[in-house]
C-alpha positions in Angstrom: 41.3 66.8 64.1 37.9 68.9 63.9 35.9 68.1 60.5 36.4 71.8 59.6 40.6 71.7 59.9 40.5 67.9 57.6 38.3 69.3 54.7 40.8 72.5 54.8 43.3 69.6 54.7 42.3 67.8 52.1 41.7 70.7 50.1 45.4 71.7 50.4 46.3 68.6 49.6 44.7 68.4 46.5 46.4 71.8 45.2 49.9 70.7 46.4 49.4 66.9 45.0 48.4 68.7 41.5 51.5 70.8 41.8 54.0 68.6 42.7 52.7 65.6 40.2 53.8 68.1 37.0 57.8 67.2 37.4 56.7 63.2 36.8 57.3 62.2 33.3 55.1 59.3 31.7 54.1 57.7 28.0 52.1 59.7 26.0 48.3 59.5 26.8 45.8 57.4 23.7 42.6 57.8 25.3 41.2 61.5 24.7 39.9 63.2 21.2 42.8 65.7 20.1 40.2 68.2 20.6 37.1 68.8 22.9 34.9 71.6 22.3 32.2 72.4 25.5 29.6 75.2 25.0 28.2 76.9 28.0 24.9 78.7 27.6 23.8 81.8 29.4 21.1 82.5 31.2 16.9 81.6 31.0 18.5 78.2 28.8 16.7 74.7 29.4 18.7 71.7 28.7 17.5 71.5 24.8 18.7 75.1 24.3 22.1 74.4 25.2 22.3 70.8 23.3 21.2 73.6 20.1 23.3 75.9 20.5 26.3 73.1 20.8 24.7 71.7 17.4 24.6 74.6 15.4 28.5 75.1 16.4 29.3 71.8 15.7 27.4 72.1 12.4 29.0 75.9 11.2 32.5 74.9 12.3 32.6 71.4 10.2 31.4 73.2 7.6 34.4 75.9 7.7 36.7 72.8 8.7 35.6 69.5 7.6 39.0 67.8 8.0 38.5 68.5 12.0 35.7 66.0 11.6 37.6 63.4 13.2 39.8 65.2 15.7 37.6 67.3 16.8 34.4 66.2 19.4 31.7 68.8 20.8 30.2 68.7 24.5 27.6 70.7 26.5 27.8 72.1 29.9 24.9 73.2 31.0 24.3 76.2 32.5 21.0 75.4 34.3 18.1 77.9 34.7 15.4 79.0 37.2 13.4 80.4 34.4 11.0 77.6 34.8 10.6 77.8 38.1 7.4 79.1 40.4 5.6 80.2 37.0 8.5 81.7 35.5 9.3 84.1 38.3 12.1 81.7 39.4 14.2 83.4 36.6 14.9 86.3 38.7 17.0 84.1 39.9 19.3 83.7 37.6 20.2 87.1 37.6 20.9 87.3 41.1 23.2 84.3 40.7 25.1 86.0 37.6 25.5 89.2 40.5 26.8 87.0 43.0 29.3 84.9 40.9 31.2 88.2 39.2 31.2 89.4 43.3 33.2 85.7 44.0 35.0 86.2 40.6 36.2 89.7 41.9 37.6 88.8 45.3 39.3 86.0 43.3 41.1 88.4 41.3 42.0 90.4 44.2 43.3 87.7 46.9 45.3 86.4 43.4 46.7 90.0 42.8 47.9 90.3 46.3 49.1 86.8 47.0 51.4 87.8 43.5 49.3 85.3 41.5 49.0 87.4 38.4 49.5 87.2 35.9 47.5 83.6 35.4 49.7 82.2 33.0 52.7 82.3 35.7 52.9 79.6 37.5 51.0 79.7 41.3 53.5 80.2 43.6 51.5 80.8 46.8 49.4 77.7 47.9 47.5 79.2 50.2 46.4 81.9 48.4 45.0 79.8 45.5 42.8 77.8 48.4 41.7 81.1 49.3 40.7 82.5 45.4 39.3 79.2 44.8 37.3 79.2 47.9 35.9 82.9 46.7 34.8 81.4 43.1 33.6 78.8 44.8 31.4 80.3 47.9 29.8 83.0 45.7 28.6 80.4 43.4 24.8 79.7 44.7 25.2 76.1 42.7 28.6 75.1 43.4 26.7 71.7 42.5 27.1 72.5 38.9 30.2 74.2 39.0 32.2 70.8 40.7 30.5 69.1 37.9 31.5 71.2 35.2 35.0 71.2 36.4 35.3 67.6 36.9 34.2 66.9 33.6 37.0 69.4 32.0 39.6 68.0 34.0 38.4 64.3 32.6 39.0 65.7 28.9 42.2 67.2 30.0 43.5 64.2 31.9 42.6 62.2 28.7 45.2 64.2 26.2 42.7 66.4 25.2 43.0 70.2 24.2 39.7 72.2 25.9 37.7 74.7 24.8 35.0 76.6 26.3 32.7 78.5 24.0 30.6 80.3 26.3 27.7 82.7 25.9 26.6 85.1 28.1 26.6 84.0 31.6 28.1 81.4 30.7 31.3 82.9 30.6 31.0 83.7 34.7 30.9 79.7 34.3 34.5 79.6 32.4 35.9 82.1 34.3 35.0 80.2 37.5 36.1 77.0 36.0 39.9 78.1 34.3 40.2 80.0 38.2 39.6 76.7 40.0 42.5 74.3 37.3 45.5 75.0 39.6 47.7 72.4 38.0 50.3 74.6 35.4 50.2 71.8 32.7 46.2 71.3 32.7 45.8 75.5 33.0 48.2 74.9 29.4 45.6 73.0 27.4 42.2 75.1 28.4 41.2 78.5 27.3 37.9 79.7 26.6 36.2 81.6 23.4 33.8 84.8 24.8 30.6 85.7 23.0 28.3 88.3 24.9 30.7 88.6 27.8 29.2 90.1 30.8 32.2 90.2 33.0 35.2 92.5 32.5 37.5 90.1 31.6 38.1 86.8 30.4 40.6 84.5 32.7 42.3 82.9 29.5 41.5 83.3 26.3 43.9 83.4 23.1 41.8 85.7 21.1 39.2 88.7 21.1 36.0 88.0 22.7 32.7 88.4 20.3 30.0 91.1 21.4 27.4 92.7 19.4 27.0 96.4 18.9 23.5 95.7 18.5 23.1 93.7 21.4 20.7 95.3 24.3 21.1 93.2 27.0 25.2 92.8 27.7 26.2 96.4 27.0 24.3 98.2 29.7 25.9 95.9 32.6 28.4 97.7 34.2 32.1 96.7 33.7 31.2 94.3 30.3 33.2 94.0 28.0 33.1 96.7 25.2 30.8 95.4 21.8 33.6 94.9 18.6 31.5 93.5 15.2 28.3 94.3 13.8 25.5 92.0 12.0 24.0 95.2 10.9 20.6 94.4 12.0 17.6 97.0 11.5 15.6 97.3 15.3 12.6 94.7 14.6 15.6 92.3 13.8 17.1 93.2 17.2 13.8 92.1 18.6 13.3 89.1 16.9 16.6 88.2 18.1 15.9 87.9 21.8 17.1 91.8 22.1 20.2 90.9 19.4 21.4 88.7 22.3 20.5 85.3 21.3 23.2 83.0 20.8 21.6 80.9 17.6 19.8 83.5 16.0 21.4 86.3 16.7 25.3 85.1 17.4 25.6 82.3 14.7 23.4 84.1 12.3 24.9 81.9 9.0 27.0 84.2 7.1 26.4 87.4 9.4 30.3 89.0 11.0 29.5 87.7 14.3 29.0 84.0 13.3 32.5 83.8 10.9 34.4 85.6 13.5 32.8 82.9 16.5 33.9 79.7 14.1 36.6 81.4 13.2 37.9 82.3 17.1 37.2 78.6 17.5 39.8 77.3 15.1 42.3 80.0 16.3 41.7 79.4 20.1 43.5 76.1 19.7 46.7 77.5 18.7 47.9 78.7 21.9 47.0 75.3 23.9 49.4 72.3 24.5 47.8 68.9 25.4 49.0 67.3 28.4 51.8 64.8 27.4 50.7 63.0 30.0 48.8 64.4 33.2 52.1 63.7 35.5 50.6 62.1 38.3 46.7 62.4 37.4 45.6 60.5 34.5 41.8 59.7 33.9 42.0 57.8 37.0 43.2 58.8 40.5 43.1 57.8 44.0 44.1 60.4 46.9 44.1 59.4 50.4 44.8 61.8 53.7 44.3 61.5 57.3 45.3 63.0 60.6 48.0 62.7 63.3 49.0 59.2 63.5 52.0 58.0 61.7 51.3 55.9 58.5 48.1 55.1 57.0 48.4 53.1 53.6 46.1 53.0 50.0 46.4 50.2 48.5 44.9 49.6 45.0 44.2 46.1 43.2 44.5 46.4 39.7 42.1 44.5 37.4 44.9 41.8 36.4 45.3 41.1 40.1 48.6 43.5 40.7 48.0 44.6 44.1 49.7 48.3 44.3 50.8 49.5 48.0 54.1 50.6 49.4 56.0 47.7 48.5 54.9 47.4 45.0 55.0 51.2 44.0 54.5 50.4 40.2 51.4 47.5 39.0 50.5 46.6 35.4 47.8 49.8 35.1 49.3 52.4 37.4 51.5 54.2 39.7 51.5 54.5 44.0 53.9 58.4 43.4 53.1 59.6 46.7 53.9 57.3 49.7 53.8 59.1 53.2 54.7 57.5 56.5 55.0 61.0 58.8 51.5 61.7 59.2 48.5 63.5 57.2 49.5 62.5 53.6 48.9 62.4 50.6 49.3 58.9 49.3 48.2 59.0 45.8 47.7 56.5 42.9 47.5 57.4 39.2 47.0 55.4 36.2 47.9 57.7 32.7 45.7 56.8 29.6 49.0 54.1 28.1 48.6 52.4 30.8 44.9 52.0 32.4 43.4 48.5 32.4 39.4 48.5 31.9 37.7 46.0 34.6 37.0 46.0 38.6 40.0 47.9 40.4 39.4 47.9 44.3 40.9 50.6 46.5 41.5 50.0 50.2 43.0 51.3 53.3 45.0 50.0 55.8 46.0 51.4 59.5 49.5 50.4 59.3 51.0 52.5 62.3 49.7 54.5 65.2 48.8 54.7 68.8 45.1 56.4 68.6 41.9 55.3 66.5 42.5 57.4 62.9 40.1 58.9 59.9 41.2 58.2 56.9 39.9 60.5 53.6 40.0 58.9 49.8 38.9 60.9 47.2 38.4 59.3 43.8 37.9 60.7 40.5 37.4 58.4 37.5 36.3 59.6 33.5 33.9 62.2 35.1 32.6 60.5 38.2 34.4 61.0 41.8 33.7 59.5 45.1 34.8 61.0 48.4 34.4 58.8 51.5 35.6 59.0 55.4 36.7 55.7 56.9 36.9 55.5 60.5 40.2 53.5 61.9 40.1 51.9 65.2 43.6 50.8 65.8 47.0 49.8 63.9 47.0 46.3 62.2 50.6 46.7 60.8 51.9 44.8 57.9 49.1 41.9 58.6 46.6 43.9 57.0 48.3 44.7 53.9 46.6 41.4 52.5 42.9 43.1 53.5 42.8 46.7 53.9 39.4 47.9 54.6 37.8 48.6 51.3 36.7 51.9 50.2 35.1 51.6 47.1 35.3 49.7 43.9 35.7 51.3 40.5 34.8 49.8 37.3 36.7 50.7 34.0 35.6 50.4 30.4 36.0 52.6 27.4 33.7 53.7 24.7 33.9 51.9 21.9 33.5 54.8 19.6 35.6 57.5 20.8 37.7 55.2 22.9 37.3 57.8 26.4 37.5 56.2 29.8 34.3 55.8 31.2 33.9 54.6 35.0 31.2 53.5 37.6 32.2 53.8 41.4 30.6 51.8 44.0 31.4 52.6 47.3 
């Protein structure tokens, strides 16, 4: 099979694997915060502006809800700039990349639209036609890099029980939008929405409540297609200027006391409402194992647990997780899970074995672990049948622990 037709694969896979885990039930997860709030900054934002802006949140909404103190945890995702790049001309940039990422957004919307994808709160009924939307979001993002990032570390949250927000600010709403487009799984798309401040797109993908733009803001509400301004700080002009053109998410947006910060905190609390936590992720958990290949007939993952439990096809079920997917007719998936009532912390080891076939084989495991994830390719030279179950070729090792303090999964993977 050409490279080109097993990534395509693989892909596919992934969708239909996310899909078809939801039916699985499973314990109730104890690993996640009941809440996760991310902000996403906007553009010409080095790494300390966004850690700010995430602070001053953090610090406004305790102070309107301190009893969320313990439920409630915030995060950054950083929207990386070019602003300091090549003298500060490299911030040019980052308009160009705001361009092309509502262009990807749009032929999302469209291919959705037509494939009878909309509304997004239905569930997708067209597989194909979600690859093709996410491959739009996806190829008219100039740093998919971040994107995957972002999304894996979403997912994590999710996968851990937890309900997601993302607050995002300017351009980094394009960044929400791109991320909520790419959760195809009905059940994760069910605890994630996002909260809109300075929106420079013409719609938000999912969110439970009004979006927040300023009437004095100069910046947002010349762009074609933005969403309209709603709530006023009542600033005078040198204000506005002092305010990075009124657009400024801490001095401008969480002004203390001004209409625009109470109705942000206040959109915050609300935008929780709406989303369910996962009972359990059904099939993806904070850790998971997928494995794919080509032609040949059976291919096998096999998974040791950290208490020795050795999970393949005749042991479906170990003391930390679950072998749901077994596939003996070519291609795949296999797939291993282990939900947060379950997972072990120490050394799992996941292998691969060539249990049937007439032709050498590749075989595809992706991992994904707290918030890291591994792909690798092994290459299979010929059938070893049931003798190899005791040594299947190893494709990485991933080490469990959780922190101590907010009790997350966290995870190292050593290929």
């Amino acid at each position: 099979m050409p490279a080109c037709a097993r990534r395509l694969l693989v892909t596919l896979t992934l969708v239909l694997v996310n899909c078809a885990a939801q039916a699985q039930p499973a314990p109730s997860p104890v690993c996640g915060a009941d809440r996760v709030i991310f902000s996403i900054n906007g553009v010409l934002t080095d790494a300390g502006g966004a850690q700010e802006n995430s602070d001053l949140l953090e610090e406004q909404y305790l102070a309107a809800y301190p009893a969320d103190r313990t439920t409630t945890r915030f995060k950054v995702l950083h929207n990386p700039s070019a602003k300091y790049v090549a003298g500060g001309t490299g911030a040019v940039l980052d308009f160009m990349e705001v361009l092309s990422q509502q262009t990807g957004l749009a032929y999302s919307r469209l291919i959705r639209m037509l494939a009878g994808l909309e509304p997004i709160a239905e569930p997708y009924n067209t597989i194909i036609g979600q690859a093709l939307s996410n491959a739009a979001v996806t190829l008219y993002n100039p740093d998919a890099a971040t994107l995957g990032k972002m999304l894996l570390r979403v997912n994590a949250d999710i996968n851990q029980g937890s309900k997601v927000l993302l607050v995002a600010h300017s351009q980094g709403n394009l960044w929400a939008n791109s991320v909520i487009a790419l959760v195809n799984n009905a059940a994760a798309r069910a605890a994630l929405a996002q909260i809109g401040v300075a929106v420079p797109d013409s719609r938000l993908e999912k969110s439970p409540v009004p979006h927040v733009t300023l009437t004095e803001v100069w910046v947002i509400r010349p762009i074609p297609f933005a969403l309209g301004a709603n709530v006023s700080n009542g600033y005078s002009v040198p204000e506005i200027l002092s305010r990075t053109l009124g657009h400024n998410f801490v001095s401008a947006y969480l002004d203390s006391g001004k209409p625009s910060a109470m109705r942000v905190i206040q959109s915050v609390k609300n935008g929780f409402n709406g989303l369910t936590a996962v009972p359990d992720p059904s099939g993806q958990g904070p850790f998971t194992v997928t494995m794919t290949w080509g032609a040949q007939p059976d291919v096998d993952l096999h998974v040791f647990e950290p208490d020795g439990s050795h999970v393949f096809y005749q042991a479906l079920t170990g003391s930390a997780g679950y072998l749901d997917v077994d596939d003996v007719t070519s291609y795949g998936p296999e797939h291993y899970y282990s939900d947060c009532s379950r997972i072990l912390t120490g050394e799992y080891r996941v292998g691969v074995n060539y249990y049937r076939g007439s032709a050498p084989e590749v075989a595809t495991v992706f991992i994904q672990a707290g918030t890291a994830s591994f792909s690798k390719e092994i290459s299979l030279s010929s059938a070893r049948g049931g003798s190899g179950d005791a040594s299947p070729i190893l494709a990485a090792r991933v080490v469990i622990q959780r922190n101590p303090t907010t009790n997350e999964i966290e995870a190292a993977i050593v290929p």
